[in-house]
Backbone as CSV, one residue per row, in Angstrom:
resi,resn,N_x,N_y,N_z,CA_x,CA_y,CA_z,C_x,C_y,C_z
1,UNK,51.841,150.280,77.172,50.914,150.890,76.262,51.204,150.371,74.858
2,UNK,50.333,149.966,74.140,50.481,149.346,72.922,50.415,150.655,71.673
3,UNK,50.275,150.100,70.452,50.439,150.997,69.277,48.615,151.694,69.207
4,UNK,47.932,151.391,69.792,46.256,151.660,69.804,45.660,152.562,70.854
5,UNK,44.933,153.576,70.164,44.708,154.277,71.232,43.328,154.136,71.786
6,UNK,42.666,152.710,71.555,41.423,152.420,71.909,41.320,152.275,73.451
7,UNK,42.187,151.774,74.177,41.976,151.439,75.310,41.810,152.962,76.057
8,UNK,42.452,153.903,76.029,42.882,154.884,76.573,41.276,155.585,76.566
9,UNK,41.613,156.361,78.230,40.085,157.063,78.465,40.214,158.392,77.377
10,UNK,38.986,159.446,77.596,39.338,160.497,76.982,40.453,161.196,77.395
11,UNK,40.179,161.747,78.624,41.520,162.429,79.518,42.806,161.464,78.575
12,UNK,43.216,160.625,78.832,44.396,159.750,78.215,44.991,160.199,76.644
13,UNK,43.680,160.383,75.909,43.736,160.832,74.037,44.452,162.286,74.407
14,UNK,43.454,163.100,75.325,43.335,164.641,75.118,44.496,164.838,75.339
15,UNK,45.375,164.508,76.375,46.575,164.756,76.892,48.045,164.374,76.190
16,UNK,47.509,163.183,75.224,48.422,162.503,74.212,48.701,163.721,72.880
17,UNK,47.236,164.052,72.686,46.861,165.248,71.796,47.859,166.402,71.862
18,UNK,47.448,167.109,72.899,48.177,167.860,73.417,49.284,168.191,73.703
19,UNK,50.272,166.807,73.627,51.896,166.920,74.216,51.893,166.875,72.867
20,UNK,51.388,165.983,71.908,51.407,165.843,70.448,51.742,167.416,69.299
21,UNK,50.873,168.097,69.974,50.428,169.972,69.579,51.546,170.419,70.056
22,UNK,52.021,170.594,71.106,53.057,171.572,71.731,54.284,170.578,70.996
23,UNK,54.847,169.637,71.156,56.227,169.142,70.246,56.206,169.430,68.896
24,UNK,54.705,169.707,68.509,54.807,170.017,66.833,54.902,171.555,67.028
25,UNK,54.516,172.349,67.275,54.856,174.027,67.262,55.286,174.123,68.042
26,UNK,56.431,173.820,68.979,57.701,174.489,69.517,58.770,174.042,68.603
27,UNK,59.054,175.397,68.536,60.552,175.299,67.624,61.932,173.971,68.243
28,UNK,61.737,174.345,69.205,63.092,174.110,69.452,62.621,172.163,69.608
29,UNK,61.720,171.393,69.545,61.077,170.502,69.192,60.783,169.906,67.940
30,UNK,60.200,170.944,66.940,59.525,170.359,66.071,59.871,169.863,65.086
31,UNK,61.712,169.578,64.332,62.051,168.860,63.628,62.359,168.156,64.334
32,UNK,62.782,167.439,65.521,62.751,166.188,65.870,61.643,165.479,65.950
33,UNK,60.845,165.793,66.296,59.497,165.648,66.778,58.747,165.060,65.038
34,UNK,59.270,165.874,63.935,58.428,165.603,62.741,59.862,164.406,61.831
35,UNK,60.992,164.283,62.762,62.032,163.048,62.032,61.475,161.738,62.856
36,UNK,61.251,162.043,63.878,59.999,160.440,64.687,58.770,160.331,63.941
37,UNK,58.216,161.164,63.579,57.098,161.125,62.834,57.614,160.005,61.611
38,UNK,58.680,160.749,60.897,59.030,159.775,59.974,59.480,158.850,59.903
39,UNK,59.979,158.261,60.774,60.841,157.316,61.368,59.647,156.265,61.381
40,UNK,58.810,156.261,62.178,57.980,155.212,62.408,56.794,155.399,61.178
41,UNK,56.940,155.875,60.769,55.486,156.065,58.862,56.389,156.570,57.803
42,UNK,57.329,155.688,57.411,58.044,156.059,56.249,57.808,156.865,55.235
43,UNK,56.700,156.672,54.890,55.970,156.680,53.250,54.851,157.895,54.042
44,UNK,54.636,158.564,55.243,53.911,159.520,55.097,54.831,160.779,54.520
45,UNK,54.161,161.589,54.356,54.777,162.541,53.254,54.709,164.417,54.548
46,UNK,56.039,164.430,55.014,56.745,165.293,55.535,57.309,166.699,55.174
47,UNK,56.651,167.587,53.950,57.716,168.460,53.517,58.928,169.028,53.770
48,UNK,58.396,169.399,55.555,59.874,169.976,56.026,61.013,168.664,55.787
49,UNK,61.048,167.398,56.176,62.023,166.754,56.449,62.068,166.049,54.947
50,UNK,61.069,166.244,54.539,61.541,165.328,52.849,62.331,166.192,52.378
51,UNK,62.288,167.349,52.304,62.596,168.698,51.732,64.515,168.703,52.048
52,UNK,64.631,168.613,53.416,65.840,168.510,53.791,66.512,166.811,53.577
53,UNK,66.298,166.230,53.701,66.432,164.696,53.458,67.188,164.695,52.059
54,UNK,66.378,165.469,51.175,66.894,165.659,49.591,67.829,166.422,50.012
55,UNK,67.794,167.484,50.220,69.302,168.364,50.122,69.994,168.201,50.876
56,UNK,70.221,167.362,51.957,71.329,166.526,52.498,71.624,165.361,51.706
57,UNK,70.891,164.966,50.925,71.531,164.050,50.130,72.376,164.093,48.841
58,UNK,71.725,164.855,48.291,73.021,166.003,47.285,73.716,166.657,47.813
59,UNK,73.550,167.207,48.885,75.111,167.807,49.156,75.964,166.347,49.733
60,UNK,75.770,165.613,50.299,76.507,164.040,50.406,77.165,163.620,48.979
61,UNK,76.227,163.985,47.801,76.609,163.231,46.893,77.884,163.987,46.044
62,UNK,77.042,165.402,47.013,78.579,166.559,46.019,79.359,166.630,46.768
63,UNK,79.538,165.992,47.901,80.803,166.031,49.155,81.784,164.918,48.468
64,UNK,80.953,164.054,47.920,81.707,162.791,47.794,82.693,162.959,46.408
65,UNK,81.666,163.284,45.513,82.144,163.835,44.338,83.309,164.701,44.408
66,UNK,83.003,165.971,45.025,84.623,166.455,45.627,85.662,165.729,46.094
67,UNK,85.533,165.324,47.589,86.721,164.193,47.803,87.398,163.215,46.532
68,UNK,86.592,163.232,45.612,87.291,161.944,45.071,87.911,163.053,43.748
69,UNK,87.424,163.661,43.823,88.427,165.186,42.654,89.437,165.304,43.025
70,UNK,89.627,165.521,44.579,90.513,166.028,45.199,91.704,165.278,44.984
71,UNK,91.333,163.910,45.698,92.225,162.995,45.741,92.789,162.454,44.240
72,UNK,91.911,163.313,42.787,92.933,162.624,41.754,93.628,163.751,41.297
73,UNK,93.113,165.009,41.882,94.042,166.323,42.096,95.504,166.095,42.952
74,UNK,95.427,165.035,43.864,96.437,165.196,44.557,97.496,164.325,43.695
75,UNK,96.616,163.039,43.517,97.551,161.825,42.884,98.217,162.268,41.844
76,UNK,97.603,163.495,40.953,98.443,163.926,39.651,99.635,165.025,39.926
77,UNK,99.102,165.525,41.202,100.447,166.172,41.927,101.645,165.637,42.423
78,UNK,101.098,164.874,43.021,102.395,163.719,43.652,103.087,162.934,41.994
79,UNK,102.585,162.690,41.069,103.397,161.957,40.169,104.013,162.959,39.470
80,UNK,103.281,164.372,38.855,103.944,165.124,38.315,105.366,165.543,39.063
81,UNK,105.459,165.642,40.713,106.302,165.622,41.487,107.705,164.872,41.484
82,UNK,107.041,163.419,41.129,107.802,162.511,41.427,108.900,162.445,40.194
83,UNK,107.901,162.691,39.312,108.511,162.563,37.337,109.950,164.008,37.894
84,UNK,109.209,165.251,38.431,110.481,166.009,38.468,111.320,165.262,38.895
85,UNK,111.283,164.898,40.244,112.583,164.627,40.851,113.443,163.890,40.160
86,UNK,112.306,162.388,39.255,113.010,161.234,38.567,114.027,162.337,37.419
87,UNK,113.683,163.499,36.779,114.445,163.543,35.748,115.435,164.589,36.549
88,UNK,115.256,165.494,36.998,116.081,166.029,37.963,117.448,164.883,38.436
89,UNK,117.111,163.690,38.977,118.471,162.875,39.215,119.160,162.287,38.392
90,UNK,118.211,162.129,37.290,118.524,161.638,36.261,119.407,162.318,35.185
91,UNK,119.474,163.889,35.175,119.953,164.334,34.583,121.226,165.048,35.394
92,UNK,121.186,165.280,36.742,122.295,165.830,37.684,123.435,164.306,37.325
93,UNK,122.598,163.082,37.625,123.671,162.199,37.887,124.067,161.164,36.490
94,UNK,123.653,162.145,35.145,124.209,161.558,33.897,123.425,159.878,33.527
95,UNK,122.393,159.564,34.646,122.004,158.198,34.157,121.456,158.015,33.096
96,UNK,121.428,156.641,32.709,120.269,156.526,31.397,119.373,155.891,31.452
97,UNK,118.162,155.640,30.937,116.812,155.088,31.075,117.367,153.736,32.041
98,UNK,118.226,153.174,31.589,118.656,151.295,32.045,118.612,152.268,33.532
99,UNK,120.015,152.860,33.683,119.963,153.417,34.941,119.610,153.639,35.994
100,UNK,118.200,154.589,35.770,117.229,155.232,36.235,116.186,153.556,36.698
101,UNK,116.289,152.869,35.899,115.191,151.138,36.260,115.770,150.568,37.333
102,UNK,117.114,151.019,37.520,118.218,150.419,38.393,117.941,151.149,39.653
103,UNK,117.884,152.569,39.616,117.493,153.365,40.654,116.217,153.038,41.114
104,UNK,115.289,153.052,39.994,114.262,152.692,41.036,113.612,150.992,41.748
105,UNK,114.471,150.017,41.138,114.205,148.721,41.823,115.183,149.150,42.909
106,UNK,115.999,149.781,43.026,116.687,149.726,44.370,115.836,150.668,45.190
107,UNK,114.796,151.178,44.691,113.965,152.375,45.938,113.159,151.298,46.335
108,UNK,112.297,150.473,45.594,111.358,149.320,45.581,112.157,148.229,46.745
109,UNK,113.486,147.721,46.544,114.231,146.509,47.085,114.678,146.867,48.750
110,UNK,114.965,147.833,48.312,115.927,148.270,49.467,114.687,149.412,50.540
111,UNK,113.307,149.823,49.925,112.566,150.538,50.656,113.371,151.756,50.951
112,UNK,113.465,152.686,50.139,114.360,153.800,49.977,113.153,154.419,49.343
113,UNK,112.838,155.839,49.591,111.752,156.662,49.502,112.200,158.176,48.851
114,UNK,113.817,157.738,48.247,113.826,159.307,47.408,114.608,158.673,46.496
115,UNK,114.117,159.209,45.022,115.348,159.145,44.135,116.892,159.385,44.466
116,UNK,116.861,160.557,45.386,118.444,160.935,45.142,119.228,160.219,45.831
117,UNK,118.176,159.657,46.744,119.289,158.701,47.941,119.430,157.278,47.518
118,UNK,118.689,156.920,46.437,118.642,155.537,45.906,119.495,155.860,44.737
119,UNK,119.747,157.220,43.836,120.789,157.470,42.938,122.162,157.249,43.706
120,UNK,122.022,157.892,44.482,123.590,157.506,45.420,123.846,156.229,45.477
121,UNK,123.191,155.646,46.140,122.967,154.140,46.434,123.592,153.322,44.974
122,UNK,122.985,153.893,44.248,122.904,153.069,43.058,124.603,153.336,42.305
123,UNK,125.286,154.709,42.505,126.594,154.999,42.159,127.359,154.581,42.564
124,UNK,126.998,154.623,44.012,128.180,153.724,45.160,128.450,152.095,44.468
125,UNK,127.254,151.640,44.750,127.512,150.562,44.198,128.346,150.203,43.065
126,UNK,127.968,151.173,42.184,129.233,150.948,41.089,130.509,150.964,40.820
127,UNK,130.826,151.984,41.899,132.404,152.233,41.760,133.146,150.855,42.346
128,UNK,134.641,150.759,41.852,135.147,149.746,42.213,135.994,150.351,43.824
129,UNK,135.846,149.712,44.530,136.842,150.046,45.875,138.206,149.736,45.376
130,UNK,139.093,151.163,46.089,140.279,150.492,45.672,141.162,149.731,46.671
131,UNK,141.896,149.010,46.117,142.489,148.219,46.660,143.160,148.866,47.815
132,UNK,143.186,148.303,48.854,143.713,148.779,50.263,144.394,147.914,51.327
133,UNK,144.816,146.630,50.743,145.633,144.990,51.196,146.928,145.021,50.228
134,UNK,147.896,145.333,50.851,149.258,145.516,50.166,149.990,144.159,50.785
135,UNK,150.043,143.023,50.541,150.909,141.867,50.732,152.188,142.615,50.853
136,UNK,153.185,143.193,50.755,154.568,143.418,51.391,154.465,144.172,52.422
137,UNK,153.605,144.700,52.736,153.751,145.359,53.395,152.679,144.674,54.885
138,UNK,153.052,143.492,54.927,152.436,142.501,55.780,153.925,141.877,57.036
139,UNK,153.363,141.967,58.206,154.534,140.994,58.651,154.443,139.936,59.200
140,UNK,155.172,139.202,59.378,155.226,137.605,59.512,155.182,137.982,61.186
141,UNK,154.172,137.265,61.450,153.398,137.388,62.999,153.553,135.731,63.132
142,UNK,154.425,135.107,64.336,154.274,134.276,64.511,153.587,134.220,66.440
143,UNK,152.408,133.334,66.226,151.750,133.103,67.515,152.317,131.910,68.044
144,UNK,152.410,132.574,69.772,152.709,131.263,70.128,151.916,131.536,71.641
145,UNK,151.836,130.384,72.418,151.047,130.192,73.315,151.303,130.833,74.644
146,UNK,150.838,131.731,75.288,151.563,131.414,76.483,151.767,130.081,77.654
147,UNK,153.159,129.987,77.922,153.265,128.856,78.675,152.085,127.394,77.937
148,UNK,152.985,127.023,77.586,152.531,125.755,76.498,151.945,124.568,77.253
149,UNK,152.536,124.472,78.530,152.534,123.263,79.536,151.191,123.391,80.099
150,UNK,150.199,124.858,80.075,149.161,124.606,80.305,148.239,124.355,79.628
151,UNK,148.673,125.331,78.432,147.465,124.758,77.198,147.635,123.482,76.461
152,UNK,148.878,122.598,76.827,148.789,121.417,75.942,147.767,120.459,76.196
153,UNK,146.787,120.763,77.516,145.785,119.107,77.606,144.879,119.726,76.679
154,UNK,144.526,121.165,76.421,143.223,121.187,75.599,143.356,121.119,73.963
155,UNK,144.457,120.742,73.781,144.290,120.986,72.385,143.489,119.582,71.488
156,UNK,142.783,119.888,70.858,141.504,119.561,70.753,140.581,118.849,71.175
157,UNK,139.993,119.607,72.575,139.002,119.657,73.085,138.761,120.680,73.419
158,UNK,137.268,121.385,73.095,136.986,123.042,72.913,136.570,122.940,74.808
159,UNK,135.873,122.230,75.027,135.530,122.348,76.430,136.567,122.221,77.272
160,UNK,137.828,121.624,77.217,139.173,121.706,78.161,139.498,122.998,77.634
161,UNK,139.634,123.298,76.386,140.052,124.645,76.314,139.498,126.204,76.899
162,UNK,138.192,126.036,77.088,137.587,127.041,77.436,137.661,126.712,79.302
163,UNK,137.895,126.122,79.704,138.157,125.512,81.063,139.242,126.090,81.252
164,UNK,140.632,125.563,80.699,141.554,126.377,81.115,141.614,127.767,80.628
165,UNK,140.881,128.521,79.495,140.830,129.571,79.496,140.520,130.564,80.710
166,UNK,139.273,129.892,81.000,138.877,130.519,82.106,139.267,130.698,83.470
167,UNK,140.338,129.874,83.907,141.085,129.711,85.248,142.015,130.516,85.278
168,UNK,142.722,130.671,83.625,143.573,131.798,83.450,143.742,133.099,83.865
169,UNK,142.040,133.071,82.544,141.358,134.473,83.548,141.287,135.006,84.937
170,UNK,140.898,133.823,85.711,140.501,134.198,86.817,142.020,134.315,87.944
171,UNK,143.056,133.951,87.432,144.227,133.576,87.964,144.949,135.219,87.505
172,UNK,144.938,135.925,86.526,145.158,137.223,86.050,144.180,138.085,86.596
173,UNK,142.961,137.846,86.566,142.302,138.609,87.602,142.218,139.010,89.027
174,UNK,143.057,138.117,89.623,143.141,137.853,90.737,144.446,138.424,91.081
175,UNK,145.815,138.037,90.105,147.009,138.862,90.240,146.830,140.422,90.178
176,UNK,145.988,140.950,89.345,145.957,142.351,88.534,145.106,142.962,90.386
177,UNK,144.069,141.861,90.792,143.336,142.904,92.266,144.391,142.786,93.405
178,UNK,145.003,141.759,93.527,145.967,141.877,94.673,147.035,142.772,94.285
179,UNK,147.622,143.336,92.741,148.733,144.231,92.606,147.988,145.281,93.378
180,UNK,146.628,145.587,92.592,146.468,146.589,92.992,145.926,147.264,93.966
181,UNK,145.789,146.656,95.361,145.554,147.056,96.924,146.669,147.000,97.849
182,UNK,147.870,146.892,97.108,148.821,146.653,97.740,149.781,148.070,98.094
C-alpha cells in the first residue's frame, strides 16, 4: 500500500477512517497514536504533543543545568576537603610550603592517594638509617671447597661447574634416601 489513498475502494477509506477515530479517542492509544502523527508531518501543529515536547525539553534543560551544579558542588567539596587534610599534615608533621611540594610530587610519582601516607613517605625518606655494619665485630670466614679433587676440573668453566654441582647433588641425595630406609 503506498502513501495515497486513491486506489483504495470506499469500504478500504471507511475502515482506514475508522481505526483512524478509535486510536485517536482511546486513551490508552491516543498519545501514541498523535506522536506518529507527528513523526511523519513534522510541521503539523499537535497541541497535546507540542505542548509536552516543550516541557520535556526544559525540564532536560533544567536536569542538565542541575547535574552540572552538582558536580561543581561536589568538585568544591572534594578540594575544600583536600586543602583540610593538606594543612592538617602539614601542620601535625611541622612541614613547610618546600615540604608539603615534596609531599605532594611524591603522591603524583609514587601514585599515593593520601597526604598522610605520602607525609610519612616523605619523613622516612629523610631520616638517616643508622648505621648497623660494625667491621670488628666481623669474622674472618675462610671458604674452602669441599674435597678439592672434584671441583678442580671446573674451575673456570661455569658449565663443568654446574655439572659437577649437580652429580653432587644427586650423589647426597641419594646418600641422605638410602640413610634413610635403612
Amino acid at each position: 500500500m503506498s502513501g495515497s489513498i486513491e486506489g483504495l475502494t470506499v469500504d478500504q477509506v471507511y475502515g482506514l477512517a475508522q481505526l483512524t477515530h478509535t486510536l485517536a479517542n482511546d486513551p490508552r492509544t491516543r498519545e501514541s497514536f498523535l506522536s506518529l502523527v507527528k513523526q511523519g508531518n513534522p510541521n503539523i501543529s499537535i497541541p497535546e504533543i507540542d505542548a509536552k515536547n516543550q516541557v520535556l525539553a526544559q525540564l532536560e534543560q533544567e536536569r542538565q543545568a542541575r547535574v552540572a551544579l552538582e558536580a561543581r558542588i561536589q568538585e568544591k567539596e572534594i578540594r575544600e576537603n583536600l586543602e583540610r587534610k593538606k594543612a592538617d599534615v602539614q601542620s601535625r608533621f611541622k612541614f613547610s610550603t618546600e615540604d608539603m611540594a615534596s609531599v605532594e610530587k611524591i603522591m603524583l610519582d609514587e601514585q599515593i592517594p593520601s597526604y598522610e601516607t605520602a607525609a610519612k613517605y616523605f619523613q622516612a625518606s629523610r631520616q638517616v638509617a643508622a648505621a648497623s655494619f660494625n667491621p670488628s665485630s666481623m669474622e674472618s670466614h675462610q671458604v674452602s671447597l669441599p674435597d678439592a679433587s672434584v671441583w678442580k676440573n671446573g674451575f673456570g668453566n661455569q658449565a663443568a661447574l654446574n655439572k659437577i654441582a649437580q652429580d653432587e647433588a644427586y650423589k647426597a641425595l641419594n646418600e641422605i634416601s638410602s640413610n634413610n630406609f635403612q
